[in-house]
N, CA, C and O atoms as a Tinker XYZ file with bonds, in Angstrom:
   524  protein
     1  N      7.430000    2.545000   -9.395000    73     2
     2  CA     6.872000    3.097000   -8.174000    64     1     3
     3  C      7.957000    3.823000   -7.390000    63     2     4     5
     4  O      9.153000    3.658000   -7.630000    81     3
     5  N      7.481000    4.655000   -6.419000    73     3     6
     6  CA     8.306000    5.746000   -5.891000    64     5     7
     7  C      8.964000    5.612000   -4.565000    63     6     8     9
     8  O      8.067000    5.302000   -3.781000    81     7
     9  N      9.986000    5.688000   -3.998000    73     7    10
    10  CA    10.196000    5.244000   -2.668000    64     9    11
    11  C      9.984000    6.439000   -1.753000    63    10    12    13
    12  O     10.695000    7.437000   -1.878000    81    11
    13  N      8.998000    6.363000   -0.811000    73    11    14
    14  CA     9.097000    7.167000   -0.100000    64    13    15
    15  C     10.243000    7.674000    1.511000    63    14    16    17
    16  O     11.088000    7.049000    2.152000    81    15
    17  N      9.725000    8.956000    1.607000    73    15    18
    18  CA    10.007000    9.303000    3.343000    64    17    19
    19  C      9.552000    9.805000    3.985000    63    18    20    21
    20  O      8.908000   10.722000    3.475000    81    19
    21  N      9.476000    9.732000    5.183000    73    19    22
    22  CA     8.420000   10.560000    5.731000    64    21    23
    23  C      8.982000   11.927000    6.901000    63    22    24    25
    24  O      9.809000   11.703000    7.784000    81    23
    25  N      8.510000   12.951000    6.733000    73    23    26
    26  CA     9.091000   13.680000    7.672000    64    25    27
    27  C      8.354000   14.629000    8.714000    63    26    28    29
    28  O      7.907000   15.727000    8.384000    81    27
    29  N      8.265000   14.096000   10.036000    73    27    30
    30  CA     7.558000   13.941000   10.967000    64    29    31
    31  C      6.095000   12.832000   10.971000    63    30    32    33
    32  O      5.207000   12.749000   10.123000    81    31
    33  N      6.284000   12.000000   12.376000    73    31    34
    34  CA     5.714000   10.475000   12.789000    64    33    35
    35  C      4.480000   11.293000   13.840000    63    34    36    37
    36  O      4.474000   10.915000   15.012000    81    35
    37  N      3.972000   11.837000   13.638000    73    35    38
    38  CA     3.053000   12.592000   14.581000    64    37    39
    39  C      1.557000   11.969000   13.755000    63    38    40    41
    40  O      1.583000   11.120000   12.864000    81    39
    41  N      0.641000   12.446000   14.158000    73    39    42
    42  CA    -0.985000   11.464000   13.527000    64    41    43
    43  C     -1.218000   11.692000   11.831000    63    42    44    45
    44  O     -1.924000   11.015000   11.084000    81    43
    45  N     -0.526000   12.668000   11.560000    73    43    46
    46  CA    -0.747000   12.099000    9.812000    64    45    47
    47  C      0.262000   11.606000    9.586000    63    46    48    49
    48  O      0.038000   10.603000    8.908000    81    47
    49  N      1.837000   11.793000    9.860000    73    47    50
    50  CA     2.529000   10.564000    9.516000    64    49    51
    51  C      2.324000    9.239000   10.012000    63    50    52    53
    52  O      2.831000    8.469000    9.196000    81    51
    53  N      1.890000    8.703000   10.831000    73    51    54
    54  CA     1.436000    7.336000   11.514000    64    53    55
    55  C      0.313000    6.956000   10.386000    63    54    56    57
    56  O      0.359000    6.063000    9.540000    81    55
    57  N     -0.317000    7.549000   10.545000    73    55    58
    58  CA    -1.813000    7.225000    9.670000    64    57    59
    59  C     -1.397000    7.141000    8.112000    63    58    60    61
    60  O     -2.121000    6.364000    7.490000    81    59
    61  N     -0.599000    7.640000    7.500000    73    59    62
    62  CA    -0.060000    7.683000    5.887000    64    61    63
    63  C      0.538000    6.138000    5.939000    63    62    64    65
    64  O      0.195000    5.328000    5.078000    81    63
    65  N      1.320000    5.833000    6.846000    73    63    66
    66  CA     2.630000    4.848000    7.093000    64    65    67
    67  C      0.973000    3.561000    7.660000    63    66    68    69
    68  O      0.726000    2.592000    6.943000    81    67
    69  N      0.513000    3.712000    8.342000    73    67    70
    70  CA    -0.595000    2.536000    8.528000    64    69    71
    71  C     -1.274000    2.242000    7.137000    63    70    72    73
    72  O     -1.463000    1.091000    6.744000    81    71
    73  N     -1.625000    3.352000    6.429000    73    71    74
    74  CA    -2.293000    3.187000    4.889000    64    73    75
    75  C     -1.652000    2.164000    4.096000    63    74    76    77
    76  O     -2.120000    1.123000    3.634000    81    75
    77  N      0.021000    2.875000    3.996000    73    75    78
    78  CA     0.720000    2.313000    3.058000    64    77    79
    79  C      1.047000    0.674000    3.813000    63    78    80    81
    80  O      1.358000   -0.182000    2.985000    81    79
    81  N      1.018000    0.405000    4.661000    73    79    82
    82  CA     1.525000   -0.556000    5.311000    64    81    83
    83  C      0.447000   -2.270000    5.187000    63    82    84    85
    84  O      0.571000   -3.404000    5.649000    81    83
    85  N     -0.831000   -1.361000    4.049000    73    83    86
    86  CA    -1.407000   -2.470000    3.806000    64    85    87
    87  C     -1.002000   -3.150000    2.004000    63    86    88    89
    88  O     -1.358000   -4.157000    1.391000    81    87
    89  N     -0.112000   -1.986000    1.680000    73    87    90
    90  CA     0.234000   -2.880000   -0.013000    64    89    91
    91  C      1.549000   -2.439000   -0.089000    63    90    92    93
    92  O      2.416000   -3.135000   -0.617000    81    91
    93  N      1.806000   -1.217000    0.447000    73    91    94
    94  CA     3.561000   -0.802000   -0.010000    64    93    95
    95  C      4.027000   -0.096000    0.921000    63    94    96    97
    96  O      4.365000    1.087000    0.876000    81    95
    97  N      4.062000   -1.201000    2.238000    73    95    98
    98  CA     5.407000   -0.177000    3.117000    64    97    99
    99  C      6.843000   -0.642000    3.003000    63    98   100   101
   100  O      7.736000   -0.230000    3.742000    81    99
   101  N      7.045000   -1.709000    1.829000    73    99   102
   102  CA     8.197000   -1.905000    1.392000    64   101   103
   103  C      9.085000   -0.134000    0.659000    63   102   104   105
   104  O     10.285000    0.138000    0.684000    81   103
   105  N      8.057000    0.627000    0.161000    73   103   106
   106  CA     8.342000    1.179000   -0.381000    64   105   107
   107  C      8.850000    2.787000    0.367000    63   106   108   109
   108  O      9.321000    3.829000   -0.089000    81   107
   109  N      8.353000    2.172000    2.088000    73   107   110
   110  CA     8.710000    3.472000    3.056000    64   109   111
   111  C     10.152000    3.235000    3.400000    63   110   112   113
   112  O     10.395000    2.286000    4.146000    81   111
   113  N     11.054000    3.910000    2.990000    73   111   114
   114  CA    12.776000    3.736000    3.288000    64   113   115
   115  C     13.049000    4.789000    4.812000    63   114   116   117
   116  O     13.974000    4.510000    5.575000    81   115
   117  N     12.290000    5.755000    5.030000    73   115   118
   118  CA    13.085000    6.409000    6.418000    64   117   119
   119  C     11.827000    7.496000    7.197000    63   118   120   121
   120  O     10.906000    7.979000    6.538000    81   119
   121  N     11.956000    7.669000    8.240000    73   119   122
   122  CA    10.718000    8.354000    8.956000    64   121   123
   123  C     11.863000    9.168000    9.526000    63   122   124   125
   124  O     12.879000    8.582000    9.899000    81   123
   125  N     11.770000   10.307000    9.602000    73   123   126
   126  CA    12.434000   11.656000    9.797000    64   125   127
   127  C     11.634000   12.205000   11.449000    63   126   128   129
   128  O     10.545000   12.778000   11.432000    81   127
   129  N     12.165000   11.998000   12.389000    73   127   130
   130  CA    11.425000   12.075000   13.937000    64   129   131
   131  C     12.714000   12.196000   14.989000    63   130   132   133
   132  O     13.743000   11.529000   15.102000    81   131
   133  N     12.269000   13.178000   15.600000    73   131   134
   134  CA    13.101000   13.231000   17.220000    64   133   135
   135  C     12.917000   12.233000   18.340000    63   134   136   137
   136  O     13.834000   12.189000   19.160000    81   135
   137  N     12.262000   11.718000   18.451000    73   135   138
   138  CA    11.478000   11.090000   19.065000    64   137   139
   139  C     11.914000    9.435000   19.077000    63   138   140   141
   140  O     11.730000    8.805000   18.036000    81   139
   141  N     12.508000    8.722000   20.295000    73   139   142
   142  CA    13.424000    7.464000   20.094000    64   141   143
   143  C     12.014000    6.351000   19.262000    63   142   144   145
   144  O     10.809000    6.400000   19.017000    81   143
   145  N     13.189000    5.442000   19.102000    73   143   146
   146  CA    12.557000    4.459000   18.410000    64   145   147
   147  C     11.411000    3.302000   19.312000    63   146   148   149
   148  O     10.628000    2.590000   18.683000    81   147
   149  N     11.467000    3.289000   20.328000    73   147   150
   150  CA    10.841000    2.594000   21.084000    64   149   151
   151  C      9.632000    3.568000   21.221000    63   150   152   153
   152  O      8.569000    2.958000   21.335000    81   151
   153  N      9.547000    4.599000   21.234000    73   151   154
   154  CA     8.100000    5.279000   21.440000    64   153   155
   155  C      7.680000    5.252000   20.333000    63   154   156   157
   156  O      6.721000    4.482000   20.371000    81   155
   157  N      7.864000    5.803000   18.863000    73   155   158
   158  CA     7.501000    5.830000   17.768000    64   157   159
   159  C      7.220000    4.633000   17.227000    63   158   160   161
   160  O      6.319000    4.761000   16.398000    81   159
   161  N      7.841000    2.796000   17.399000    73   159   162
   162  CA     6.701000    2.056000   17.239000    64   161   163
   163  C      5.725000    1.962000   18.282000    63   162   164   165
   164  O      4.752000    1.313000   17.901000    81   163
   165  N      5.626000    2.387000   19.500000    73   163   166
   166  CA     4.434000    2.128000   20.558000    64   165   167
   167  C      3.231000    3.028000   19.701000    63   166   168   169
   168  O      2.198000    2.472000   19.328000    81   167
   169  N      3.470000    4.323000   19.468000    73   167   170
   170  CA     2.615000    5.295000   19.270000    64   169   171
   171  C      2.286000    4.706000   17.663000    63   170   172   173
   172  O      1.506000    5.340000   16.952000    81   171
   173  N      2.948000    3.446000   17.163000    73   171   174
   174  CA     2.077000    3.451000   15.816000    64   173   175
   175  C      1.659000    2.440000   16.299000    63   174   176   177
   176  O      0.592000    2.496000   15.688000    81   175
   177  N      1.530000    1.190000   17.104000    73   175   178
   178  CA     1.011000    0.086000   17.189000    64   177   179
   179  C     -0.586000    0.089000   18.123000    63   178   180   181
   180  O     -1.512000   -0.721000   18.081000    81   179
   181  N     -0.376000    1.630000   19.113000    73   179   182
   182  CA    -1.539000    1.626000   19.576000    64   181   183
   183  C     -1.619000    2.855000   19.585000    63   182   184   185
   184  O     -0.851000    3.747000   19.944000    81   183
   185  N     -3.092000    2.822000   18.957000    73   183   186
   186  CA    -3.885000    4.248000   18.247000    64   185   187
   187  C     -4.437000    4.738000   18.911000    63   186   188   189
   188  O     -5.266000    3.859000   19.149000    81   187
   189  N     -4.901000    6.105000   19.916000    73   187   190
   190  CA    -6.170000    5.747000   20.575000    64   189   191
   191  C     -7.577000    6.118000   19.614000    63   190   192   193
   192  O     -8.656000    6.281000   20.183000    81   191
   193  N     -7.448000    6.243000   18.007000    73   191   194
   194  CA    -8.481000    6.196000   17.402000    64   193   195
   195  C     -8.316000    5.402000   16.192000    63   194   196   197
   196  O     -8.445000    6.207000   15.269000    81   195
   197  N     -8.130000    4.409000   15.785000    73   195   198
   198  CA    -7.782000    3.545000   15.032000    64   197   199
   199  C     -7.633000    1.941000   15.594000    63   198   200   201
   200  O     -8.062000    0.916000   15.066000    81   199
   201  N     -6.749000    2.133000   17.055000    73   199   202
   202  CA    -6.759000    0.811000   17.934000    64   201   203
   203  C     -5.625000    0.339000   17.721000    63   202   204   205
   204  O     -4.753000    1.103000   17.308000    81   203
   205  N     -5.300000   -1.185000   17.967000    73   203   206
   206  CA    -4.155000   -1.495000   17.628000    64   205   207
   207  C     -4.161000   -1.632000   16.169000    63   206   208   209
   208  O     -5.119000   -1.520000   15.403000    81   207
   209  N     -2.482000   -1.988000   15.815000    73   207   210
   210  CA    -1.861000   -2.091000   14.352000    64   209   211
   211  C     -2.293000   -3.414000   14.257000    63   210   212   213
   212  O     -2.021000   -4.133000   15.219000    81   211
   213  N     -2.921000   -3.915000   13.292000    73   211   214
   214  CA    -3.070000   -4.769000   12.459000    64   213   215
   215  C     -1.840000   -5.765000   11.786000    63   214   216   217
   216  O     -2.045000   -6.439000   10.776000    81   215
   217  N     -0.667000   -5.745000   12.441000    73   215   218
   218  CA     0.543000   -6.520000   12.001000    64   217   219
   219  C      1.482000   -6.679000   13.018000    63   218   220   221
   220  O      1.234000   -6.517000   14.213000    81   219
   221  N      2.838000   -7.078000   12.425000    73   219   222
   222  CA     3.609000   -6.817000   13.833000    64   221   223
   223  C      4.559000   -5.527000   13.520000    63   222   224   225
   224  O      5.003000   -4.952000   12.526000    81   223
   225  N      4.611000   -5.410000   14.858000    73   223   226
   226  CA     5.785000   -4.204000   14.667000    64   225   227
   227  C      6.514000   -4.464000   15.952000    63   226   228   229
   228  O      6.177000   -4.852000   17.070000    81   227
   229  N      8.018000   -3.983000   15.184000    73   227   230
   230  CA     9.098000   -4.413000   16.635000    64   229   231
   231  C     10.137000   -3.154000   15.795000    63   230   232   233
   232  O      9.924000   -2.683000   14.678000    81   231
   233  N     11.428000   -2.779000   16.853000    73   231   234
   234  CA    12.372000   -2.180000   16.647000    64   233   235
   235  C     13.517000   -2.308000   17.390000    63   234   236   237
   236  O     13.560000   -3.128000   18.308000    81   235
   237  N     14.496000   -1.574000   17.105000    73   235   238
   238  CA    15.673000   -1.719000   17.201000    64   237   239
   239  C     16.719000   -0.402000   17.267000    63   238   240   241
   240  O     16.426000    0.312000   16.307000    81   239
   241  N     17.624000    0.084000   17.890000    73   239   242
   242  CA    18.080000    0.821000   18.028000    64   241   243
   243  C     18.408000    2.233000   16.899000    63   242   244   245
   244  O     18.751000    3.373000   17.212000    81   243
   245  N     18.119000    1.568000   15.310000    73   243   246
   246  CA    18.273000    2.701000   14.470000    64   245   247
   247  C     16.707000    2.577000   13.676000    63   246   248   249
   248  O     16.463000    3.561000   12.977000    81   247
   249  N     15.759000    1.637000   13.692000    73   247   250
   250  CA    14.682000    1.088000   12.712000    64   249   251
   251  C     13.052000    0.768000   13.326000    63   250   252   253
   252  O     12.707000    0.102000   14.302000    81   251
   253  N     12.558000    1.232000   12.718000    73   251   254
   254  CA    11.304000    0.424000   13.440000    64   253   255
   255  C     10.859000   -0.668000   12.691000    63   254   256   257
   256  O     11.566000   -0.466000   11.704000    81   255
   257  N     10.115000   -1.841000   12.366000    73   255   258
   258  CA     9.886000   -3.169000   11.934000    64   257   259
   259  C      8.818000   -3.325000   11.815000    63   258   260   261
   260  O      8.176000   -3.796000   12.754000    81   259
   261  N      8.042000   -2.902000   10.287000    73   259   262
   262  CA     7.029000   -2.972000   10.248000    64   261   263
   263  C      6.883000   -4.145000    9.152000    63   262   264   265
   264  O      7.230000   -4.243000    7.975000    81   263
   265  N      6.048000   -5.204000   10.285000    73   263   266
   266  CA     5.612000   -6.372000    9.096000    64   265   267
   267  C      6.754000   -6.993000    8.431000    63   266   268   269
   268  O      6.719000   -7.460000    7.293000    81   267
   269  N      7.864000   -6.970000    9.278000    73   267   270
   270  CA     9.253000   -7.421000    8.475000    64   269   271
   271  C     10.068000   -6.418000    8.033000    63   270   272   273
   272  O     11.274000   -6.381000    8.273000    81   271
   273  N      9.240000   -5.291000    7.155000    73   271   274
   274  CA    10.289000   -4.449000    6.795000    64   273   275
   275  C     10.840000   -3.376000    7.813000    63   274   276   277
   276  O     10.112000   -2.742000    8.577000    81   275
   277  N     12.647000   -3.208000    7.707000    73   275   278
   278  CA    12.696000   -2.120000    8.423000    64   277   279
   279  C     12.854000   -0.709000    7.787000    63   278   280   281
   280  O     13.164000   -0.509000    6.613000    81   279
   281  N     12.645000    0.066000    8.553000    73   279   282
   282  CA    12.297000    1.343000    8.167000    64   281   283
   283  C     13.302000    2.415000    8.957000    63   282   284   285
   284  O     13.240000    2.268000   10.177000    81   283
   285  N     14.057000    3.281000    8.593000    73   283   286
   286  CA    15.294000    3.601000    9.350000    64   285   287
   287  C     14.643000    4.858000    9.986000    63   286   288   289
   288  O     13.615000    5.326000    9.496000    81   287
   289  N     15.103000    5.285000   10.832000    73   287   290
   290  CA    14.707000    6.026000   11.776000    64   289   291
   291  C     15.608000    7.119000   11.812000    63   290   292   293
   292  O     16.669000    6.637000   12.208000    81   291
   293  N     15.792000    8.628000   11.562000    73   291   294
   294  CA    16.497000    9.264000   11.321000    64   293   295
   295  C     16.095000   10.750000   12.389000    63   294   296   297
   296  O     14.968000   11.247000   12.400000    81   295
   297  N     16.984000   11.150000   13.025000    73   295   298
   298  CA    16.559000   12.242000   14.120000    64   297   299
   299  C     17.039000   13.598000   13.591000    63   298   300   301
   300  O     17.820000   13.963000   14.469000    81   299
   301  N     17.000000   14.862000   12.335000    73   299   302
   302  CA    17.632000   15.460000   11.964000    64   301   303
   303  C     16.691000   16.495000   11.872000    63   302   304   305
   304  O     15.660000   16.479000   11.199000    81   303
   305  N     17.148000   17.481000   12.659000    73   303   306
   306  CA    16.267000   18.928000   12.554000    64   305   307
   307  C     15.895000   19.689000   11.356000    63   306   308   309
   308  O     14.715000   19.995000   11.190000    81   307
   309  N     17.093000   20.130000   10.228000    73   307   310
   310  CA    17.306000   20.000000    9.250000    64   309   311
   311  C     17.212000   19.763000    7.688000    63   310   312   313
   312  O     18.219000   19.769000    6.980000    81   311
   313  N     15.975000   19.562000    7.213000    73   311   314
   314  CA    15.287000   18.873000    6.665000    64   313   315
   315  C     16.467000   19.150000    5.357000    63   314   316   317
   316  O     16.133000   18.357000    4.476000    81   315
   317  N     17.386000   19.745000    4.998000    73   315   318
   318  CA    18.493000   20.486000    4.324000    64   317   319
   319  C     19.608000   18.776000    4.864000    63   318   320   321
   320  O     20.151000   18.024000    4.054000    81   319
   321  N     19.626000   18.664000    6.011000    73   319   322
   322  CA    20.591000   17.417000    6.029000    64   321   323
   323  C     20.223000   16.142000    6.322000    63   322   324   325
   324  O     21.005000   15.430000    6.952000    81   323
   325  N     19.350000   15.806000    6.032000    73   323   326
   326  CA    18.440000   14.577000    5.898000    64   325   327
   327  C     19.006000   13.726000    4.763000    63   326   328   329
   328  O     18.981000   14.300000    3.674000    81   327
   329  N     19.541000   12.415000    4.766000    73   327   330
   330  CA    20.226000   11.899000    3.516000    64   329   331
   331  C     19.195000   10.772000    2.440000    63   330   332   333
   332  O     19.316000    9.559000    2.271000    81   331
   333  N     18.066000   11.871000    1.774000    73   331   334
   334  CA    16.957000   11.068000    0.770000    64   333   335
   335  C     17.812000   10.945000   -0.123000    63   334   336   337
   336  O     17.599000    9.736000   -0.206000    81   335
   337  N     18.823000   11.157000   -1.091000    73   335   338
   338  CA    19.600000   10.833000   -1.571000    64   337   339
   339  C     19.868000    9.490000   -1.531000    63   338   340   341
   340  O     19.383000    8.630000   -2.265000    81   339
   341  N     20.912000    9.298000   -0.362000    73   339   342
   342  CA    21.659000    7.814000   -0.401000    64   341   343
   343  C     20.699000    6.689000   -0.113000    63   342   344   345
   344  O     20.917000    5.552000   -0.531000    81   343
   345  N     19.156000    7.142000    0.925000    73   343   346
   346  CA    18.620000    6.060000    1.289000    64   345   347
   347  C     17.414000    5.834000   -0.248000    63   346   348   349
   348  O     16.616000    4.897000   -0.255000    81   347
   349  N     17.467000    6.490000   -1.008000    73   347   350
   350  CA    16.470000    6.363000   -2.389000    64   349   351
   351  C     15.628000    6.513000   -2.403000    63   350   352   353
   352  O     14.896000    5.986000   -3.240000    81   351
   353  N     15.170000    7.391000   -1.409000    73   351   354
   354  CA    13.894000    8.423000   -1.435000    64   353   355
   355  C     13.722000    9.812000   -2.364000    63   354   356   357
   356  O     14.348000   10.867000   -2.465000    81   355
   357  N     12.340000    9.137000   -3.084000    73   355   358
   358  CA    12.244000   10.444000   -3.906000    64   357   359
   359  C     10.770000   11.346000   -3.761000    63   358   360   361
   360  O     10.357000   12.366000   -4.312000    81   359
   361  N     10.237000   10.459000   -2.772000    73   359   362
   362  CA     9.030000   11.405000   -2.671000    64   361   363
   363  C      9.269000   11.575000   -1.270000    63   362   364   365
   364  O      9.723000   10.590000   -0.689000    81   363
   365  N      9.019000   12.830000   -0.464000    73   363   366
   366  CA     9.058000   13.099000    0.943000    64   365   367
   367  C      7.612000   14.004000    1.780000    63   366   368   369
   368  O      7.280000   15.185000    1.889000    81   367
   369  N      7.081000   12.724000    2.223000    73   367   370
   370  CA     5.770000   13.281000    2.772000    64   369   371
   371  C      6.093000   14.448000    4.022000    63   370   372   373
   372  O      6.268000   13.946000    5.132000    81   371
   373  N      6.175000   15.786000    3.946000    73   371   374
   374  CA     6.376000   16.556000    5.101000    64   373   375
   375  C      5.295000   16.776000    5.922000    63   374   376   377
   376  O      4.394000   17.594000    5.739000    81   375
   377  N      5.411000   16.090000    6.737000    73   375   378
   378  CA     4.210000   16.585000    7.962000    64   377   379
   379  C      4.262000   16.646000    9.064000    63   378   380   381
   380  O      3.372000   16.311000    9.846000    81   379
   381  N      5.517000   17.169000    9.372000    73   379   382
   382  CA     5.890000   18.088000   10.508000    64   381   383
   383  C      5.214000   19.359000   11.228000    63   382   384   385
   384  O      5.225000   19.743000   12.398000    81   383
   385  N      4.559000   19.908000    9.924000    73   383   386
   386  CA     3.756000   21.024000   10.355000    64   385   387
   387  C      4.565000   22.195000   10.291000    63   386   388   389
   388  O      4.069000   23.319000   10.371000    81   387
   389  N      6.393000   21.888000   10.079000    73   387   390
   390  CA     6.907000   23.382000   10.254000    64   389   391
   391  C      7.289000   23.649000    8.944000    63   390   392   393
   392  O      7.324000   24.870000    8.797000    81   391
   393  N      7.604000   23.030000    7.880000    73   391   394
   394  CA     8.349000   23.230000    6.477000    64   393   395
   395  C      7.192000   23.297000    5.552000    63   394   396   397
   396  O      6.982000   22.455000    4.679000    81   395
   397  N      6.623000   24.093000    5.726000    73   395   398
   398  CA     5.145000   24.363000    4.692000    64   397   399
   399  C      5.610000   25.931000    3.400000    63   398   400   401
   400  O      4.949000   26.285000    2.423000    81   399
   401  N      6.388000   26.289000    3.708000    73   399   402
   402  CA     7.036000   27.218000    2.568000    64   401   403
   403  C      7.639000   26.469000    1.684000    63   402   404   405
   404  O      8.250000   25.435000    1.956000    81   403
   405  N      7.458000   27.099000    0.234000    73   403   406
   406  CA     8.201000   26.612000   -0.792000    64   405   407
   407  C      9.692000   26.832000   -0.457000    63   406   408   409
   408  O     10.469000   26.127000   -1.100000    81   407
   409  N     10.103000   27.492000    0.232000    73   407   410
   410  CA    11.406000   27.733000    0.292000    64   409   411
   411  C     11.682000   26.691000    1.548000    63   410   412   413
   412  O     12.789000   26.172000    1.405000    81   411
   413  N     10.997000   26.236000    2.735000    73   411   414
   414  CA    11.644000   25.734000    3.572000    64   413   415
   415  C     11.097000   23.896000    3.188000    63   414   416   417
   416  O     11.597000   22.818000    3.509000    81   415
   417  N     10.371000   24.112000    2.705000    73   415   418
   418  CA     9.823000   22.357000    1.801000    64   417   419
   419  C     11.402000   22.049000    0.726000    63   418   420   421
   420  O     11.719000   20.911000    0.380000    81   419
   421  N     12.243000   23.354000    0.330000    73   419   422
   422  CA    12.560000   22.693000   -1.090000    64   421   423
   423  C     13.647000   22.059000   -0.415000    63   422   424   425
   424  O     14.060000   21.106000   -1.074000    81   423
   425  N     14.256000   22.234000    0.645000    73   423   426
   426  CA    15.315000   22.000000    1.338000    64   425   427
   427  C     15.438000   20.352000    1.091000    63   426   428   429
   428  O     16.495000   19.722000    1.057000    81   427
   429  N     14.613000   20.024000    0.991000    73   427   430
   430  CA    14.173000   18.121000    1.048000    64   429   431
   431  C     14.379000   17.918000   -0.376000    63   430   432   433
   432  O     14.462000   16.760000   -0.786000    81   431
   433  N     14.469000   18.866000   -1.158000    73   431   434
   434  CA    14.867000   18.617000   -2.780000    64   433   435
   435  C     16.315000   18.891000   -3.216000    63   434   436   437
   436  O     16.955000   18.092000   -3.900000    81   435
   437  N     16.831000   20.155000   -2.748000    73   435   438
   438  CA    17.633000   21.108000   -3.463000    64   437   439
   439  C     19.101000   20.482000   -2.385000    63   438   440   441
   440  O     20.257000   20.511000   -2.807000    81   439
   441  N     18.790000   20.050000   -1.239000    73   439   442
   442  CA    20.132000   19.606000   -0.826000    64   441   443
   443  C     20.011000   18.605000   -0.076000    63   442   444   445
   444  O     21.029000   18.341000    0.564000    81   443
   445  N     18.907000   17.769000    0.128000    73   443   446
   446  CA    18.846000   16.293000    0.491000    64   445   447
   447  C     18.610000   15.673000   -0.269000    63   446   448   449
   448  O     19.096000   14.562000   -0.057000    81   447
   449  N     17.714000   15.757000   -1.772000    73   447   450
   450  CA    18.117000   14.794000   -2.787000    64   449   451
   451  C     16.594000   14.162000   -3.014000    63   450   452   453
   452  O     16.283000   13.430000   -3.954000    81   451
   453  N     15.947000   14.488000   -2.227000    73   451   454
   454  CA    14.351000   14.009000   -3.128000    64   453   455
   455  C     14.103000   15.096000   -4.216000    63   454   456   457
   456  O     14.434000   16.256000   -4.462000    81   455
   457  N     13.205000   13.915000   -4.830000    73   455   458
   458  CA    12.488000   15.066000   -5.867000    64   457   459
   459  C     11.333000   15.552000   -5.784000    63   458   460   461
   460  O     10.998000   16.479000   -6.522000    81   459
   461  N     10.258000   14.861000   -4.600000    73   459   462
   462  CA     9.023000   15.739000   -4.633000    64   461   463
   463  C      8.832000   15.264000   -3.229000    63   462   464   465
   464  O      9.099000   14.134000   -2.820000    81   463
   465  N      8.212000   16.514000   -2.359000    73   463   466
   466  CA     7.682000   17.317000   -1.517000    64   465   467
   467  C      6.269000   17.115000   -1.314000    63   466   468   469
   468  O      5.584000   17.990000   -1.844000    81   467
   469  N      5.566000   16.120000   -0.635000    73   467   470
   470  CA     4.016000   16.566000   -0.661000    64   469   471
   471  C      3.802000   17.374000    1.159000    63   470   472   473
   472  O      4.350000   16.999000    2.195000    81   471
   473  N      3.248000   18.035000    1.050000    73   471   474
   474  CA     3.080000   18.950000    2.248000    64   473   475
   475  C      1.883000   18.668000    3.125000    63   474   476   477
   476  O      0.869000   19.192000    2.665000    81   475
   477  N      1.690000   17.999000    4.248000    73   475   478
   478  CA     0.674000   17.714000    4.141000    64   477   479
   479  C     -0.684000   18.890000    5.469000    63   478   480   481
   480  O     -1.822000   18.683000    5.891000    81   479
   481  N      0.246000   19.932000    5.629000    73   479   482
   482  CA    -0.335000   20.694000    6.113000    64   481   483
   483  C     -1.029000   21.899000    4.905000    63   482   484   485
   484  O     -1.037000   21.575000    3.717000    81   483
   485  N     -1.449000   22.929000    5.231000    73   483   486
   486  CA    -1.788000   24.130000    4.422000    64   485   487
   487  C     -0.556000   24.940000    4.382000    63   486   488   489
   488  O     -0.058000   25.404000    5.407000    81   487
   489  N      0.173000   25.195000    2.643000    73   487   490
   490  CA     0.635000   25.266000    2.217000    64   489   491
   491  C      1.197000   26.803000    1.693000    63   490   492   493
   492  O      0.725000   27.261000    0.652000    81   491
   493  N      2.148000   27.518000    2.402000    73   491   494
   494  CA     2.551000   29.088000    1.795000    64   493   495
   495  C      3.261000   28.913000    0.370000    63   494   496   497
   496  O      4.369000   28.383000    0.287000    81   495
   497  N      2.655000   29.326000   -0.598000    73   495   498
   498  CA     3.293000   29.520000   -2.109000    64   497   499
   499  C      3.680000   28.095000   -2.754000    63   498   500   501
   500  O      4.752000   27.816000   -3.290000    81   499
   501  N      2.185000   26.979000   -2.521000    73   499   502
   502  CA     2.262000   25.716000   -3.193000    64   501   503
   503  C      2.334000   25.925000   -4.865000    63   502   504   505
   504  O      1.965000   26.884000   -5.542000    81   503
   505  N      2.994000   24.568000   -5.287000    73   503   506
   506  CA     3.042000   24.710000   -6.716000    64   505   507
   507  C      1.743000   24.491000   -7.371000    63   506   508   509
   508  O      1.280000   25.074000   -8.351000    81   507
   509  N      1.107000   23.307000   -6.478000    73   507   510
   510  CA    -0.185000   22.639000   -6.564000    64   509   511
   511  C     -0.670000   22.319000   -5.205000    63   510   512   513
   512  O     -0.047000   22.027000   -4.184000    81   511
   513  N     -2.260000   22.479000   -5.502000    73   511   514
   514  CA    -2.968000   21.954000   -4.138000    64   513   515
   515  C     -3.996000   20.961000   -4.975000    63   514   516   517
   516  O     -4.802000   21.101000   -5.895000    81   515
   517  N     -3.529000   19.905000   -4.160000    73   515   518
   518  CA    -3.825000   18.599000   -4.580000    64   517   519
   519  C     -5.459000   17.736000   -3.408000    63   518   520   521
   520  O     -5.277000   17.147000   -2.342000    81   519
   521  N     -6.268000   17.865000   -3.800000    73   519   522
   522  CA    -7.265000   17.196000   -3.008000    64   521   523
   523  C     -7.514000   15.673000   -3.467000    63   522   524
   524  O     -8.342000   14.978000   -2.877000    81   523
């Protein structure tokens, strides 16, 4: 199985990370967000269309704490200096909304070190569109 990351915590990253968080958020290693750590678990623990989180969640100055696991919290504009590499991320959910080009998606491959890119906006010059 694949370790993910996520890049941008806005309502489809929250909602991907709530999905996975019912069999494999062991498998979420880093959430890619500007946005401090004390708001980003508030804004996943209370939904205003979903409700509250279903577990616990707490954080800490670099992590948010979901259900025990922590999850590192990384603030990097950059998606080119993002370190999926060292943290062993190889799939990187982008849903930021701004890196939707093959050229500005590969940045998360070609010099941060994942190997696949799912985009989760509409996509300029996808390899695949995946429903």
């Amino acid at each position: 199985m694949a370790n993910y990351g996520i890049n941008g915590f806005g309502r489809i990253g929250r909602n991907v990370l709530r999905a996975m968080s019912q069999s494999d958020v062991k498998r979420v290693r880093a959430i890619n967000d500007l946005t401090d750590t004390h708001t980003l678990a508030h804004l996943l623990k209370w939904d205003s269309v979903h409700g509250k989180f279903d577990g616990e969640i707490s954080y800490d100055e670099q992590n948010i704490i979901v259900r025990g696991h922590k999850i590192r919290i990384l603030k990097e504009r950059d998606p080119g200096n993002l370190p999926w590499k060292e943290l062993g991320v190889e799939v990187v959910l982008e849903s930021t909304g701004f890196f939707t080009s093959r050229d500005k998606a590969e940045l998360h491959i070609s010099k941060a070190g994942a190997k696949r890119v799912l985009i989760s906006a509409p996509a300029k010059n996808p390899d695949a569109t995946i429903c």
